[in-house]
Biotite code that builds the C-alpha atoms (Angstrom):
import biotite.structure as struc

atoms = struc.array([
    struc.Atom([102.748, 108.092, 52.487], chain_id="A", res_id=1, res_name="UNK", atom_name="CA", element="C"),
    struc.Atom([103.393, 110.492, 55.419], chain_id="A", res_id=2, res_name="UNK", atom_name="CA", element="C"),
    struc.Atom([100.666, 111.528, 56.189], chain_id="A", res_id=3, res_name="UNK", atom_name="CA", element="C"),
    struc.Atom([99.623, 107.790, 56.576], chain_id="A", res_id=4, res_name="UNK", atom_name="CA", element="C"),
    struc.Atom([102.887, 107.775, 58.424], chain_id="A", res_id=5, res_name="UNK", atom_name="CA", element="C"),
    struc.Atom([101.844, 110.599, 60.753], chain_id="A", res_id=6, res_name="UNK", atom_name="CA", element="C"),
    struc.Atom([98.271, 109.147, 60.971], chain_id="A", res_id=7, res_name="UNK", atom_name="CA", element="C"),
    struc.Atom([99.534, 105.809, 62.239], chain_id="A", res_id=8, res_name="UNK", atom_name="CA", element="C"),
    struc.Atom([101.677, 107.170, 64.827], chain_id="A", res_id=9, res_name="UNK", atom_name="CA", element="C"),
    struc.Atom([99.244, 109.974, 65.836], chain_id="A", res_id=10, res_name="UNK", atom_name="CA", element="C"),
    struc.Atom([97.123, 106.838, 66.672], chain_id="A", res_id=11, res_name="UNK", atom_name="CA", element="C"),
    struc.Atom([99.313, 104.591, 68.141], chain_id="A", res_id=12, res_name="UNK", atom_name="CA", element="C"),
    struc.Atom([100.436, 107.628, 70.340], chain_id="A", res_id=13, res_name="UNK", atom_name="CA", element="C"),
    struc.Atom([96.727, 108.507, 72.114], chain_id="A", res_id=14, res_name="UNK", atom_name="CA", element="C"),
    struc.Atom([96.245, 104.321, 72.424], chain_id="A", res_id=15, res_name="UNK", atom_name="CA", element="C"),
    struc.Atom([99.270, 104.733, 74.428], chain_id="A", res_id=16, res_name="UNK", atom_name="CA", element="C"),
    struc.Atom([97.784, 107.527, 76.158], chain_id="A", res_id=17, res_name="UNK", atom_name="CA", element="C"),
    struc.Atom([94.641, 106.149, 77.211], chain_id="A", res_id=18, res_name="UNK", atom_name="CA", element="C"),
    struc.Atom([96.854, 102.904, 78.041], chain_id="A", res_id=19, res_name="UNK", atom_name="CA", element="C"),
    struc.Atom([98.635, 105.130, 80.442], chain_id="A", res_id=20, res_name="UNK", atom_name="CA", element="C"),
    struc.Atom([95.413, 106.833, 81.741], chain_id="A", res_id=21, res_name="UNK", atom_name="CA", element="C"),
    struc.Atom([93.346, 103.465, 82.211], chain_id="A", res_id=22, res_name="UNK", atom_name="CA", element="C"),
    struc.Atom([96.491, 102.044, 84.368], chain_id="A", res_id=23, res_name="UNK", atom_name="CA", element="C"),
    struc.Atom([96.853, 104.828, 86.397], chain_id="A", res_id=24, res_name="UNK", atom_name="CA", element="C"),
    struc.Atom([92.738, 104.956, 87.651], chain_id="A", res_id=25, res_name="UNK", atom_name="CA", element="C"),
    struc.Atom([93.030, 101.303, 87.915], chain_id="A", res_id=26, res_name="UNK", atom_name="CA", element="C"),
    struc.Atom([95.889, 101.071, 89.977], chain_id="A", res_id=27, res_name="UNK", atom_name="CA", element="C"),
    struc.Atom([93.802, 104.281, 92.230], chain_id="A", res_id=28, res_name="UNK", atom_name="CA", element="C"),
    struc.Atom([90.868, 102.101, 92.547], chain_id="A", res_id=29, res_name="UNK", atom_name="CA", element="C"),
    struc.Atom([93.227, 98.816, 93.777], chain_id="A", res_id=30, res_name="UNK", atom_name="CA", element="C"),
    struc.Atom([94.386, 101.527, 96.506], chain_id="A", res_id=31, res_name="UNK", atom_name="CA", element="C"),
    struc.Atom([91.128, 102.788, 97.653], chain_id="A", res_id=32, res_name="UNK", atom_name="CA", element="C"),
    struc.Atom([89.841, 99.267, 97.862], chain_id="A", res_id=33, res_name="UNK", atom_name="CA", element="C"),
    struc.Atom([92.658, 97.850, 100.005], chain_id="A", res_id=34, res_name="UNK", atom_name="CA", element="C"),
    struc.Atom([92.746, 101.194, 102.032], chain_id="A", res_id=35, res_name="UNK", atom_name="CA", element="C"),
    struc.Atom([89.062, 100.665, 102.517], chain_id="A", res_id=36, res_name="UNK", atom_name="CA", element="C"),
    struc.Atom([89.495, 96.485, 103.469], chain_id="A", res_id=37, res_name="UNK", atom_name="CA", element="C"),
    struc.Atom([92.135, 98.044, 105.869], chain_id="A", res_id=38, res_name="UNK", atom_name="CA", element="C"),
    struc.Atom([90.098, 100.819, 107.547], chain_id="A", res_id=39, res_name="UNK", atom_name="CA", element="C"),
    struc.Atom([87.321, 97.698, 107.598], chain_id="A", res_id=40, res_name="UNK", atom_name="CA", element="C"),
    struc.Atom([89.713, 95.698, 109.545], chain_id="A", res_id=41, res_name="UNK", atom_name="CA", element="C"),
    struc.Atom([91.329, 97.963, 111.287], chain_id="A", res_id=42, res_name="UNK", atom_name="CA", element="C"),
    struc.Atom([87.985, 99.486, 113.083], chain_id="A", res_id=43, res_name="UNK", atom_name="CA", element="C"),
    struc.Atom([86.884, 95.653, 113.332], chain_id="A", res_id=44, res_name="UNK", atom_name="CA", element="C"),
    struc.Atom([90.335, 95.021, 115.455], chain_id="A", res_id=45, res_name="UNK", atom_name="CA", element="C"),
    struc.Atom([89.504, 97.783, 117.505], chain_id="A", res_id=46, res_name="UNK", atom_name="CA", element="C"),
    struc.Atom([86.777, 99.080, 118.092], chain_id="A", res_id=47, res_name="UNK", atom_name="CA", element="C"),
    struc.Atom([87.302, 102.885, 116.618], chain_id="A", res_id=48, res_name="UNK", atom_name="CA", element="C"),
    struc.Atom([84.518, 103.818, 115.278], chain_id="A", res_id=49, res_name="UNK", atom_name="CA", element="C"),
    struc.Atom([85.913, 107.469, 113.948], chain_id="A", res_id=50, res_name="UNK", atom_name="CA", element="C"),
    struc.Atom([86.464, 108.014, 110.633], chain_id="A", res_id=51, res_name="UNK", atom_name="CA", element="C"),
    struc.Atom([88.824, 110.446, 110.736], chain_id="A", res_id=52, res_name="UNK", atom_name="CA", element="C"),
    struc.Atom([91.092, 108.406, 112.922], chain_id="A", res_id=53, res_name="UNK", atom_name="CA", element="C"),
    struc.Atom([90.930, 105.246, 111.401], chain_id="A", res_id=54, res_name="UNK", atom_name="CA", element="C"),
    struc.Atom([91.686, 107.138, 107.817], chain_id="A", res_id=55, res_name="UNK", atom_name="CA", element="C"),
    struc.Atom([94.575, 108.816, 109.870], chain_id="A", res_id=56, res_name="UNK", atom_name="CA", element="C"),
    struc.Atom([95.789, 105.336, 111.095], chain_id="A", res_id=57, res_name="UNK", atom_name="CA", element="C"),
    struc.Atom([95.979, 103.667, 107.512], chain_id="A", res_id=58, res_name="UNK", atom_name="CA", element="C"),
    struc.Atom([97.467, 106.618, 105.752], chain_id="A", res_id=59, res_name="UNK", atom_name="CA", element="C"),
    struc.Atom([100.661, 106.041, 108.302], chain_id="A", res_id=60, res_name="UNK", atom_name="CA", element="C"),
    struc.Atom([100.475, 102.424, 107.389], chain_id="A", res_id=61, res_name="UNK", atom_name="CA", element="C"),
    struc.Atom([99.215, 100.981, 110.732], chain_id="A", res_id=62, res_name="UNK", atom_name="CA", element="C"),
    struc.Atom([96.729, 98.185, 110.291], chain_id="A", res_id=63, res_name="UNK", atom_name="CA", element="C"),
    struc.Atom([95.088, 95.502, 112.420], chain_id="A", res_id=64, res_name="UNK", atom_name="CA", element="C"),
    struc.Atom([97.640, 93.382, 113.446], chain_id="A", res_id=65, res_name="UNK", atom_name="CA", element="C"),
    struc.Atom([99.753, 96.416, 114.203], chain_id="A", res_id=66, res_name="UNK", atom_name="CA", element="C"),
    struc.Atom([97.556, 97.801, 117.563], chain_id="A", res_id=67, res_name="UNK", atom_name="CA", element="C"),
    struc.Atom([100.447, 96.718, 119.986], chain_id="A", res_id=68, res_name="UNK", atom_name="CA", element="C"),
    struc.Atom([103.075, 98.688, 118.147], chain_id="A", res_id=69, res_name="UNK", atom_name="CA", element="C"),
    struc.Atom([100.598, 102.007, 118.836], chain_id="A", res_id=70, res_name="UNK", atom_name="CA", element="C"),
    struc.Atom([101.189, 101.170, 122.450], chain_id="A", res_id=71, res_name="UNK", atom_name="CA", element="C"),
    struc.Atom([104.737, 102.321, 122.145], chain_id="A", res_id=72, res_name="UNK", atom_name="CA", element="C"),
    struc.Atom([104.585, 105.497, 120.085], chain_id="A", res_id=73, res_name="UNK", atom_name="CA", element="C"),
    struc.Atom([105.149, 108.016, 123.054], chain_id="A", res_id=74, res_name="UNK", atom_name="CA", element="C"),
    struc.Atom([108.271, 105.663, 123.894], chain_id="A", res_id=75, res_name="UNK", atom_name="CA", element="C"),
    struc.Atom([108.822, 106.334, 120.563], chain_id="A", res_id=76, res_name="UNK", atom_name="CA", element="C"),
    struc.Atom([107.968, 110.185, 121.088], chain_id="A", res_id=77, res_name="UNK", atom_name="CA", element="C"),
    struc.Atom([110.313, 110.447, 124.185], chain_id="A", res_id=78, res_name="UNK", atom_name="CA", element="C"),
    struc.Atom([113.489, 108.658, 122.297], chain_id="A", res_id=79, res_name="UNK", atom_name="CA", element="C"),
    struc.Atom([113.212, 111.336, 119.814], chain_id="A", res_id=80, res_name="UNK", atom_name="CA", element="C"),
    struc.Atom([112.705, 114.241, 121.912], chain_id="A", res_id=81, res_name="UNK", atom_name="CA", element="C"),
    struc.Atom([116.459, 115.535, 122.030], chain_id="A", res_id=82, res_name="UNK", atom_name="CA", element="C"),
    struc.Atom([116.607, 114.740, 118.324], chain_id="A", res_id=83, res_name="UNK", atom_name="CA", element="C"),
    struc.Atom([118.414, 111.643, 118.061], chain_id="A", res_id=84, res_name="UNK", atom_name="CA", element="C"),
    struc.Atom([118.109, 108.007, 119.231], chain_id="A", res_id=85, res_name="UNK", atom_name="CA", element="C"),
    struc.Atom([120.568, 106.442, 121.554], chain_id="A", res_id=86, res_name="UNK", atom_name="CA", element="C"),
    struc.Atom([120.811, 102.646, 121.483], chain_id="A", res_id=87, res_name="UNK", atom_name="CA", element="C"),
    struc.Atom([120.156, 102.475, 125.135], chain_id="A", res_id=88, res_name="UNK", atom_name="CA", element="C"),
    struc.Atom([116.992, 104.374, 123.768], chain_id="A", res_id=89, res_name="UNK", atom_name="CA", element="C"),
    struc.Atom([116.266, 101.986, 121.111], chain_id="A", res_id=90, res_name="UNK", atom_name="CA", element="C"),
    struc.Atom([116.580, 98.830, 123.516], chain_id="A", res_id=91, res_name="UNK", atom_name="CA", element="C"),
    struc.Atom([114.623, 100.386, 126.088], chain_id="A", res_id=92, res_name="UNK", atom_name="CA", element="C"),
    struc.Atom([111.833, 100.675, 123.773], chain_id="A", res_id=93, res_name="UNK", atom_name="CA", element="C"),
    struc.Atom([112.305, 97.397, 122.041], chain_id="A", res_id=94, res_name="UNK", atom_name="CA", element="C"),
    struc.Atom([111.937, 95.354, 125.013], chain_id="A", res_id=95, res_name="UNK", atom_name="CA", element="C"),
    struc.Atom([108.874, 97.300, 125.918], chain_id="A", res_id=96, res_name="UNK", atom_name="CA", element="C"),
    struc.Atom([107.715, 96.567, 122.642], chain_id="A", res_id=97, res_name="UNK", atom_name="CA", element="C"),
    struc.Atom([108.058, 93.022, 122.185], chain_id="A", res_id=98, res_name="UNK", atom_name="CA", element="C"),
    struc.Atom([106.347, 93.414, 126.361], chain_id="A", res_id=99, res_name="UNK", atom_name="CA", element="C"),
    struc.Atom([103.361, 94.691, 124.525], chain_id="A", res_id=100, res_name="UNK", atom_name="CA", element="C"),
    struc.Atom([103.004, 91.817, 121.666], chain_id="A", res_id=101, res_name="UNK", atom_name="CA", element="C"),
    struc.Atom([104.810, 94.000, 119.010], chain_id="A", res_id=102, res_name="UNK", atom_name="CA", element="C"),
    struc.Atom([106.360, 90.249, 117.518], chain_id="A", res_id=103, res_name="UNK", atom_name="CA", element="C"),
    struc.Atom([110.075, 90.138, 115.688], chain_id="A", res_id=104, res_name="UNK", atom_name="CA", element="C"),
    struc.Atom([108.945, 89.951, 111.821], chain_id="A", res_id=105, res_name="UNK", atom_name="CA", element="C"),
    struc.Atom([105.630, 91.276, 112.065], chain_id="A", res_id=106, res_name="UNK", atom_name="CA", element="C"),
    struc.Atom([104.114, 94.375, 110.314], chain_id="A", res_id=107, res_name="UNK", atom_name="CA", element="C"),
    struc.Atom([104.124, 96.164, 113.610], chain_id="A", res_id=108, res_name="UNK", atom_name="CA", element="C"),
    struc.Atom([107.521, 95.376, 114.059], chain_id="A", res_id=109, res_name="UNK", atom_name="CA", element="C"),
    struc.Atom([108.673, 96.901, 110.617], chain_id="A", res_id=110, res_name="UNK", atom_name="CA", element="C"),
    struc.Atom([106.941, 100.031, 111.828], chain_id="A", res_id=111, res_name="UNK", atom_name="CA", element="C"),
    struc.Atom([108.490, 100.328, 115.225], chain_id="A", res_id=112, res_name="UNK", atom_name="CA", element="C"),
    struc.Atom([112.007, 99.869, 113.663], chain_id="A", res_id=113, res_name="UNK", atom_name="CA", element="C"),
    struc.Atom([110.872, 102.615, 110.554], chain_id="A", res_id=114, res_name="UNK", atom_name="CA", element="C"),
    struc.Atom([110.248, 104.851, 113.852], chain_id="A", res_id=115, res_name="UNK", atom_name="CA", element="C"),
    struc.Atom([113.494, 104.073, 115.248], chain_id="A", res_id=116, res_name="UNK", atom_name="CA", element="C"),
    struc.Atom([115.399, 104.680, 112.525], chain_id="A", res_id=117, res_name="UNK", atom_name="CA", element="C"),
    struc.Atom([113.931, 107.712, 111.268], chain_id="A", res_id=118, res_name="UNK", atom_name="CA", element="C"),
    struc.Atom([112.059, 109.999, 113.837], chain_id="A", res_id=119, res_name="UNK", atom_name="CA", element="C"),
    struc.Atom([108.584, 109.685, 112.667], chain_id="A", res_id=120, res_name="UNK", atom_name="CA", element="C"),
    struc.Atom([106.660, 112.869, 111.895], chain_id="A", res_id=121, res_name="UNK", atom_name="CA", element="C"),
    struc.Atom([104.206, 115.079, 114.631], chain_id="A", res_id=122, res_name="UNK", atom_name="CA", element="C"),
    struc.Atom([101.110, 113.737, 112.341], chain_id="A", res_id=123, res_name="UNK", atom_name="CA", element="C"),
    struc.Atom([102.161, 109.894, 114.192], chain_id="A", res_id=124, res_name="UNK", atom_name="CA", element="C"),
    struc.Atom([102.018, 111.420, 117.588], chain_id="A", res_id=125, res_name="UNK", atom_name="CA", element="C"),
    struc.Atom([98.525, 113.090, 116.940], chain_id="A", res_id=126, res_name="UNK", atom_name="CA", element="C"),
    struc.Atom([96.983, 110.024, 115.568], chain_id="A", res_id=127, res_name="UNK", atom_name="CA", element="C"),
    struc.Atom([98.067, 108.210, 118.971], chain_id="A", res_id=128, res_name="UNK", atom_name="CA", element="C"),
    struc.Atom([96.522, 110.732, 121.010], chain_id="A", res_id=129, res_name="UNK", atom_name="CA", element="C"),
    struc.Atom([93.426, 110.583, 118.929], chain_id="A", res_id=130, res_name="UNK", atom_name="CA", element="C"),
    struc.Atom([93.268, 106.651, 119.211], chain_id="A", res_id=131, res_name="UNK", atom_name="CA", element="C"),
    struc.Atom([94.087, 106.877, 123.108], chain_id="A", res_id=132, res_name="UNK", atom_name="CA", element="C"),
    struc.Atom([91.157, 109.402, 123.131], chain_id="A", res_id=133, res_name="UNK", atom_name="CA", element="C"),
    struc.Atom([89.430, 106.653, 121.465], chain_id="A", res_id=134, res_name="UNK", atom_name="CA", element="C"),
    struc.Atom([90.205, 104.416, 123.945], chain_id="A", res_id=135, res_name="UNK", atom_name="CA", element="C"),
    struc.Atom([90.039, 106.028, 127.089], chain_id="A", res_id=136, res_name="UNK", atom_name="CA", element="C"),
    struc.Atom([86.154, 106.849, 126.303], chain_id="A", res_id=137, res_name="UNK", atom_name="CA", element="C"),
    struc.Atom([85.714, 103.222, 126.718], chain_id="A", res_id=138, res_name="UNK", atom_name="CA", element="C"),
    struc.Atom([87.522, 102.266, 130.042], chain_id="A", res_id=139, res_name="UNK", atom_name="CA", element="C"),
    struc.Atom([86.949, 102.828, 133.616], chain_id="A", res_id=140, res_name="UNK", atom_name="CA", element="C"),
    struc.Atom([88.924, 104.902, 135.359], chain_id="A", res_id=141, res_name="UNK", atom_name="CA", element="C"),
    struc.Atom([90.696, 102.286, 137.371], chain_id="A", res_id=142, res_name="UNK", atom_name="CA", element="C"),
    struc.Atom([91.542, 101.172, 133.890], chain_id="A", res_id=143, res_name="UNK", atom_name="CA", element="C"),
    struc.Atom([92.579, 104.534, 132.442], chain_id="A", res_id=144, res_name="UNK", atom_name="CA", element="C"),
    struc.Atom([94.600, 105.119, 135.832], chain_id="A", res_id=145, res_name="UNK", atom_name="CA", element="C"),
    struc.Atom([96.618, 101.929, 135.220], chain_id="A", res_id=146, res_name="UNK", atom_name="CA", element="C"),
    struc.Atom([97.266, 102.668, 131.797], chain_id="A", res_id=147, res_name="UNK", atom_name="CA", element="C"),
    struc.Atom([98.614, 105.860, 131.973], chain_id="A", res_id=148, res_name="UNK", atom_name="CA", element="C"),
    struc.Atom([100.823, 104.851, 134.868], chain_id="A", res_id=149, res_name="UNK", atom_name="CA", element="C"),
    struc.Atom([101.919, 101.684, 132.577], chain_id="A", res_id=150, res_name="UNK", atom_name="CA", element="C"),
    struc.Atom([102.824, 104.341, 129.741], chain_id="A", res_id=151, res_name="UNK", atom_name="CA", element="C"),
    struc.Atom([103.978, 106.996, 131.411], chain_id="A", res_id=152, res_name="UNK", atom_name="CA", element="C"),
    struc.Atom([106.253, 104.822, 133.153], chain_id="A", res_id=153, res_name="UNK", atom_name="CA", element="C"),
    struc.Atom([107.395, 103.011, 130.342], chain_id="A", res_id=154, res_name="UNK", atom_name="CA", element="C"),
    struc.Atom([108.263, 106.633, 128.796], chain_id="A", res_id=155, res_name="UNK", atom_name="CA", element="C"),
    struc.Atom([110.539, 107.687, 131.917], chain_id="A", res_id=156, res_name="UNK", atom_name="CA", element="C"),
    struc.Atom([111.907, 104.338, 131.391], chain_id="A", res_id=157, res_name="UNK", atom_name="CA", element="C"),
    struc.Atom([113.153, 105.282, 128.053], chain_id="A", res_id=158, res_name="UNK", atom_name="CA", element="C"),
    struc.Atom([114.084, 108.741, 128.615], chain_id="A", res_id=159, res_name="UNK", atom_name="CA", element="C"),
    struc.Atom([116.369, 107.789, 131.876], chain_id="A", res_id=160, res_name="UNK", atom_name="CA", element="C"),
    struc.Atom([117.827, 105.141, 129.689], chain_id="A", res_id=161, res_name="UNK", atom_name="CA", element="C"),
    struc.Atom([120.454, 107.251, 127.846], chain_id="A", res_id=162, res_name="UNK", atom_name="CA", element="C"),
    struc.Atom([121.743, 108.358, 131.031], chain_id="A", res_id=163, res_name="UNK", atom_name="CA", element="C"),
    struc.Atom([123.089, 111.204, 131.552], chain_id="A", res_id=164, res_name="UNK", atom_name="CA", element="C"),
    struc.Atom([127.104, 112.317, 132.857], chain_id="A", res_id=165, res_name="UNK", atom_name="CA", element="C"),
    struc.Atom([128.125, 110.091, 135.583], chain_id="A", res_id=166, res_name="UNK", atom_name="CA", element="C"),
    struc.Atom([124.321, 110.038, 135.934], chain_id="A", res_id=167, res_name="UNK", atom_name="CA", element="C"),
    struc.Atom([123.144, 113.681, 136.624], chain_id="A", res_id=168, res_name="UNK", atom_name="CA", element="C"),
    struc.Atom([120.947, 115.204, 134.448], chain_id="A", res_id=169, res_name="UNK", atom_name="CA", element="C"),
    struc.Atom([119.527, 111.731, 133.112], chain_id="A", res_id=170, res_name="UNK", atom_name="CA", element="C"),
    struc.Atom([116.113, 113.473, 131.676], chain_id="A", res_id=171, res_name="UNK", atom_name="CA", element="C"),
    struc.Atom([116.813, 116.605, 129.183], chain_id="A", res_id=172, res_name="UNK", atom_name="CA", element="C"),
    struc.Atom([114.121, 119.221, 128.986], chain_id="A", res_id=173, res_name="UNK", atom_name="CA", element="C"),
    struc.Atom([113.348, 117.894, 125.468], chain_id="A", res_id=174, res_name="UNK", atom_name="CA", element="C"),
    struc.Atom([112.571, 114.624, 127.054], chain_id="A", res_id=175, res_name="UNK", atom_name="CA", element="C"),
    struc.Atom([110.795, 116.158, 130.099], chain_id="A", res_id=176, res_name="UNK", atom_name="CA", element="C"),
    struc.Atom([108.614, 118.238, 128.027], chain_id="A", res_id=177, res_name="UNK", atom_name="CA", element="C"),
    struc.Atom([107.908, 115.281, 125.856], chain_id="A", res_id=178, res_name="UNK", atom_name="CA", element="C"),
    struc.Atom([107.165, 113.427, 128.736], chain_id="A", res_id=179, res_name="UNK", atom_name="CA", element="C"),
    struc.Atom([104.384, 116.323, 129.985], chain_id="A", res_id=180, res_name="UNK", atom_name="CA", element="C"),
    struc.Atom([102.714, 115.916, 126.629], chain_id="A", res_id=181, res_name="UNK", atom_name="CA", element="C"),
    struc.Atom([102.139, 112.301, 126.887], chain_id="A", res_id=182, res_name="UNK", atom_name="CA", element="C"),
    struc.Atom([101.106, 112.692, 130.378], chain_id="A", res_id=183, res_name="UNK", atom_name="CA", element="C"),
    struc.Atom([98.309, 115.369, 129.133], chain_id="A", res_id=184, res_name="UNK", atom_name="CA", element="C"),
    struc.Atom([97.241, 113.211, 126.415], chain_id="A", res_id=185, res_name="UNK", atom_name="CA", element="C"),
    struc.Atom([95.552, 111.357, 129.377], chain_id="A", res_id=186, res_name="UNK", atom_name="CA", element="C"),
    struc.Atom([93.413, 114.408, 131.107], chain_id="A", res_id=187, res_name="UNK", atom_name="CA", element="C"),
])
């Protein structure tokens, strides 16, 4: 009797293992198909045709509806620079934001206030300057002219926007440097 004891639950116990193991690949093969209808999208919404980047774009989540809330990462980039976000920050970037077509509700909303709350990591900021790279390959240079001056612009916006002590010092260093970065991202 034990050993048909032991037998039994010797078998019931690998059934449940290859339960366990069947699950887990099928759940990893749901994932690479919807991260694969996303990258299909994604490129479709906008016209990225590397890999690399679009793979970088829906590992942090950001899919085809969500291309106006990548307009407002370097706001996003200059908020953060001093290591914390004011509210004056925050509004300044919102308005911007909703400026751009990043909607109230929307996926690309739900992003922009993840990267409010919690100041996204350096792997966010690369895949913008790899997508503006993208982009700037396929505009004029009136066009690339007016959009850095709309960004750049928008980014002083934020980082004057915390103000500083009866208004001197408005910009930190943090916040100038950042500011230098995203203007580079454009040469």
């Amino acid at each position: 009797m034990p050993k048909k004891f032991l037998s039994q639950r010797r078998q019931a116990l690998e059934e449940r293992f290859f339960q366990e193991q069947e699950a887990q690949k099928m759940s990893q093969l749901r994932d690479a198909l919807v991260a694969k209808k996303d990258r299909q999208e994604l490129q479709s919404a906008s016209g990225i045709e590397d890999g690399k980047l679009l793979d970088a774009l829906v590992h942090l989540h950001v899919g085809a509806g969500d291309l106006c809330a990548l307009s407002v990462i370097p706001l996003v980039r200059v908020g953060w620079a001093d290591g914390s976000m004011s509210d004056k920050e925050k509004n300044a970037i919102l308005e911007a934001a909703h400026k751009q077509g990043v909607l109230e509700g929307s996926h690309g909303h739900e992003l922009l206030d993840a990267w409010l709350t919690r100041a996204p990591g350096s792997e966010l900021y690369g895949a913008w300057e790899a997508y503006l790279e993208s982009l700037l390959a396929n505009m004029e240079e009136d066009e690339r002219t007016t959009l850095k001056e709309s960004i750049v612009g928008l980014a002083h916006d934020v980082a004057s926007a915390a103000g500083g002590i009866l208004g001197i010092a408005s910009i930190s260093a943090s916040e100038k440097t950042a500011l230098e970065a995203i203007t580079s991202a454009f040469e």
